[in-house]
MIDO-792925 format. One record per atom (N, C-alpha, C): y, x, z; residue in one letter. Coordinates in steps of 0.05 Angstrom, whole numbers, padded with zeros to 5 digits, always signed. Layout:
YXZA/...
//
This chain:
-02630+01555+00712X/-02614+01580+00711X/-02597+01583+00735X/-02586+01561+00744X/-02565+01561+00772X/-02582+01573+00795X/-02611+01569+00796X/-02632+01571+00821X/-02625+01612+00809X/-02635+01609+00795X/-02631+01639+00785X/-02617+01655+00790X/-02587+01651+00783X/-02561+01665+00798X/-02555+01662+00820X/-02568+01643+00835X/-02571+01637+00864X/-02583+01665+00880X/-02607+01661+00867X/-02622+01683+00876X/-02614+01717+00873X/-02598+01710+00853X/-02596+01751+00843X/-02574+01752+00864X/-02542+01738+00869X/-02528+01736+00891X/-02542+01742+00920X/-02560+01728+00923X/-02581+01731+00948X/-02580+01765+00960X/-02601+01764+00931X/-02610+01798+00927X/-02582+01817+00927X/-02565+01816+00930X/-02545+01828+00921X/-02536+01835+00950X/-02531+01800+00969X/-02520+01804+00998X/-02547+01819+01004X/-02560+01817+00997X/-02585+01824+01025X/-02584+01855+01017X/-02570+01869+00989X/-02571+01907+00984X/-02553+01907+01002X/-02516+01891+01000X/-02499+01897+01012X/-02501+01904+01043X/-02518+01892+01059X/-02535+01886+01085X/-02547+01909+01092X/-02573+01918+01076X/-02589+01950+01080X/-02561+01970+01077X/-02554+01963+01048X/-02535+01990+01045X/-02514+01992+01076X/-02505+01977+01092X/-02489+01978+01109X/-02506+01993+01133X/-02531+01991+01139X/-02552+01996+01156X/-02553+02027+01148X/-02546+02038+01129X/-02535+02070+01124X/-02519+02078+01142X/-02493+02072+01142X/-02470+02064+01149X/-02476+02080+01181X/-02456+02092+01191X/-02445+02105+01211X/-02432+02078+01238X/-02437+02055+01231X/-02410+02033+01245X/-02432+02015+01265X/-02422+02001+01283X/-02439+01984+01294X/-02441+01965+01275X/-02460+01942+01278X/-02473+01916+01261X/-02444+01900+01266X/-02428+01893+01291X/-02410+01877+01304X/-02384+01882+01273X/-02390+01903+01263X/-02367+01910+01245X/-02360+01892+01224X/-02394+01887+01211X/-02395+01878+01188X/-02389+01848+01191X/-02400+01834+01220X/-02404+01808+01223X/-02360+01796+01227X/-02352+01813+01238X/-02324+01807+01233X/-02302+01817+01209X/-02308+01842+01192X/-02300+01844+01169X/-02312+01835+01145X/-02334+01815+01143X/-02346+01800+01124X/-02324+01775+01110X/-02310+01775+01128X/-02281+01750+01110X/-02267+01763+01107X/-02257+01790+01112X/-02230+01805+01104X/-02223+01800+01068X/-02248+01803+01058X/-02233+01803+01028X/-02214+01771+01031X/-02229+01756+01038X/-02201+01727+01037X/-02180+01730+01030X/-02173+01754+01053X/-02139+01755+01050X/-02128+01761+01018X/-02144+01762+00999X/-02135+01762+00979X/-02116+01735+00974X/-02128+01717+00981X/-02110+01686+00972X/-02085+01685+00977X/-02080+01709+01000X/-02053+01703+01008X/-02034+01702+00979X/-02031+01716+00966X/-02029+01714+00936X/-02015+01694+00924X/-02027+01678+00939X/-02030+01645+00922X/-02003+01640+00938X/-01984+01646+00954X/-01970+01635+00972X/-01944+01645+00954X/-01954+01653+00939X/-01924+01671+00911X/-01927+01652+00882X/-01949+01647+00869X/-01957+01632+00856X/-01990+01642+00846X/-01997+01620+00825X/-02022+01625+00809X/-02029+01652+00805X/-02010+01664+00791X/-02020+01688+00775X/-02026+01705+00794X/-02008+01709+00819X/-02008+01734+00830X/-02030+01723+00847X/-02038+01691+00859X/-02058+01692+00875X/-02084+01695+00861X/-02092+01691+00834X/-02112+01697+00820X/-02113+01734+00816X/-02096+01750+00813X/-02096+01775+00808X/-02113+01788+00838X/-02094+01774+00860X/-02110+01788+00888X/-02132+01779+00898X/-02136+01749+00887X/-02166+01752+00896X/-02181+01768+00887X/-02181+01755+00857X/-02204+01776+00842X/-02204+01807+00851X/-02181+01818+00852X/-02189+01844+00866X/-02202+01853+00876X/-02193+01829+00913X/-02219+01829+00927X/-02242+01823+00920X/-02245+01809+00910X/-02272+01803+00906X/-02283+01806+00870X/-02281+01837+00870X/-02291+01843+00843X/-02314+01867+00856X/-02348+01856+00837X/-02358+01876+00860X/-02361+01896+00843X/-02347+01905+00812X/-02344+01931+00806X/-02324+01948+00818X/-02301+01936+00830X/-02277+01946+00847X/-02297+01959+00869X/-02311+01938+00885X/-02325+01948+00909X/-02342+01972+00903X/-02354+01975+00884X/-02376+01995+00873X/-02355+02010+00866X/-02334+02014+00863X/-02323+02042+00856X/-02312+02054+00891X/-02306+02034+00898X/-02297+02044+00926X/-02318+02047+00947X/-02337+02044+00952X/-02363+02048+00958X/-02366+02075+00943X/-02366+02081+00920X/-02377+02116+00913X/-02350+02132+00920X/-02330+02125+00922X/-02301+02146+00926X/-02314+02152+00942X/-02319+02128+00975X/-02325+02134+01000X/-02349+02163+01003X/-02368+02148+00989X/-02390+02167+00977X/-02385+02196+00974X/-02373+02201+00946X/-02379+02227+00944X/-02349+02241+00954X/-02339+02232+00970X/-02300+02243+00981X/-02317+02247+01011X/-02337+02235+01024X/-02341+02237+01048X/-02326+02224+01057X/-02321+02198+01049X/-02296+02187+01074X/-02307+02157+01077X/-02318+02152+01098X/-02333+02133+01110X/-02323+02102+01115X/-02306+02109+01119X/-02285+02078+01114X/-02277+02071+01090X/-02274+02080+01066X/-02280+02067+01036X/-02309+02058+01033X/-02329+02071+01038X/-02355+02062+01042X/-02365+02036+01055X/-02353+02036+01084X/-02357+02012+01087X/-02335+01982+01069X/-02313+01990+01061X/-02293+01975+01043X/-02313+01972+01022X/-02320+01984+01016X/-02338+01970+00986X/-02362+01953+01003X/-02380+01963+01017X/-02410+01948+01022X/-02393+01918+01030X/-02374+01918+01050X/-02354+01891+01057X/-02352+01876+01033X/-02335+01886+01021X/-02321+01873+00988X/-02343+01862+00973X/-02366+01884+00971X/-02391+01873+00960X/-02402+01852+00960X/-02408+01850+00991X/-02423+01832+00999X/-02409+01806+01004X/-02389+01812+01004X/-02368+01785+01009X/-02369+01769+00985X/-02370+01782+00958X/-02374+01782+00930X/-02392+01766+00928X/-02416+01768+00934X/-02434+01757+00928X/-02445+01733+00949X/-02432+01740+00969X/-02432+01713+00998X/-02418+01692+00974X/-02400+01695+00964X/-02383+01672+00960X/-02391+01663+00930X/-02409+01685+00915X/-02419+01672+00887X/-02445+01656+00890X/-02460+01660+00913X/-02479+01642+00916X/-02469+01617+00930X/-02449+01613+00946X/-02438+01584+00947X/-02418+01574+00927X/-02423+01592+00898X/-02408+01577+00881X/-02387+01579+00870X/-02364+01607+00896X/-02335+01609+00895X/-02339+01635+00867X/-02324+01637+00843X/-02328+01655+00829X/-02301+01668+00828X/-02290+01683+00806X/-02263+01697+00805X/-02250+01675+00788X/-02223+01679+00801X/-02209+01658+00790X/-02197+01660+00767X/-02187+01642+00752X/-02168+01628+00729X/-02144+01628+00739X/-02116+01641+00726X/-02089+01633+00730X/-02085+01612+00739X/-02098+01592+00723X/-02098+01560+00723X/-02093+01549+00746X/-02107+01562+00768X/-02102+01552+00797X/-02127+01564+00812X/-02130+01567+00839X/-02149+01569+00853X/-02171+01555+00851X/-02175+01527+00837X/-02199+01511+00845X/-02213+01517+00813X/-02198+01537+00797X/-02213+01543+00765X/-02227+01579+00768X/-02256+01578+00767X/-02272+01595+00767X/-02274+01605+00747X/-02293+01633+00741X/-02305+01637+00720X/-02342+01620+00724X/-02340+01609+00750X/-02374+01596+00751X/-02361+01564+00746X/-02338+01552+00743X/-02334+01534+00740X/-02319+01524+00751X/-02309+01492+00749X/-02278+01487+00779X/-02297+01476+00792X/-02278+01475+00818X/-02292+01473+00851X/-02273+01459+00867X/-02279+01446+00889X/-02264+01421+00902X/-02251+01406+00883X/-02221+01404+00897X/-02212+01374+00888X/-02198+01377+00860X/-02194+01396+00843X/-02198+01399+00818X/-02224+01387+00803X/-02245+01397+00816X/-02269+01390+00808X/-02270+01360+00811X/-02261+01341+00818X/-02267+01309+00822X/-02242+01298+00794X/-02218+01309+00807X/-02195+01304+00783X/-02210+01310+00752X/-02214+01324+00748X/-02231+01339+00722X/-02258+01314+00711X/-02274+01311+00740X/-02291+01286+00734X/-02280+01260+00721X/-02254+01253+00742X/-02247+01226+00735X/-02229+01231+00714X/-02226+01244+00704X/-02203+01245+00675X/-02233+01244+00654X/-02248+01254+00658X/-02273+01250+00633X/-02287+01218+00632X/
//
């Protein structure tokens, strides 16, 4: 099943990718606003909650899919590319694993915990 969600993630970057090839912008655009959602973590520099609230933001790709159609049917071309970005960033980071976060802390997913939570969590079992 993991090879599976691997793959539909895949499929997902590689729409976010065409869909940008629509797009009005040079290619140079995408290859340097492809980490912008990150700055959601900043978040985390206030505590848990609020850094789990802003990631997930960023990186919710029904958020992106609504901002992608504003762009859409408003004609306004820079929400457009904000969603295909957010999108694809979405799914860049669900195929290596990173999911939306848990209050709990940054290293608690909805795909599971990750780094050094993830070893602590081992050696307590």
């Amino acid at each position: 099943m993991k090879t599976t969600l691997k793959l539909e993630e895949l499929a997902m970057l590689l729409l976010g990718i065409y869909v940008f090839g629509f797009l009005y912008y040079e290619w140079w655009w995408f290859l340097v606003l492809f980490l912008a959602p990150d700055l959601g973590m900043i978040g985390y520099v206030f505590n848990n909650r609020a850094g789990a609230f802003l990631y997930n933001l960023f990186h919710h790709k029904g958020v992106a899919i609504m901002i992608y159609l504003a762009g859409f049917f408003f004609f306004v071309p820079v929400l457009q590319l904000i969603g295909v970005i957010m999108f694809s960033h979405a799914a860049f980071d669900r195929l290596l694993g990173y999911g939306l976060k848990y209050e709990k802390g940054f290293h608690y997913t909805h795909l599971g915990t990750i780094g050094k939570a993830k070893k602590e969590d081992a050696q307590l079992s």
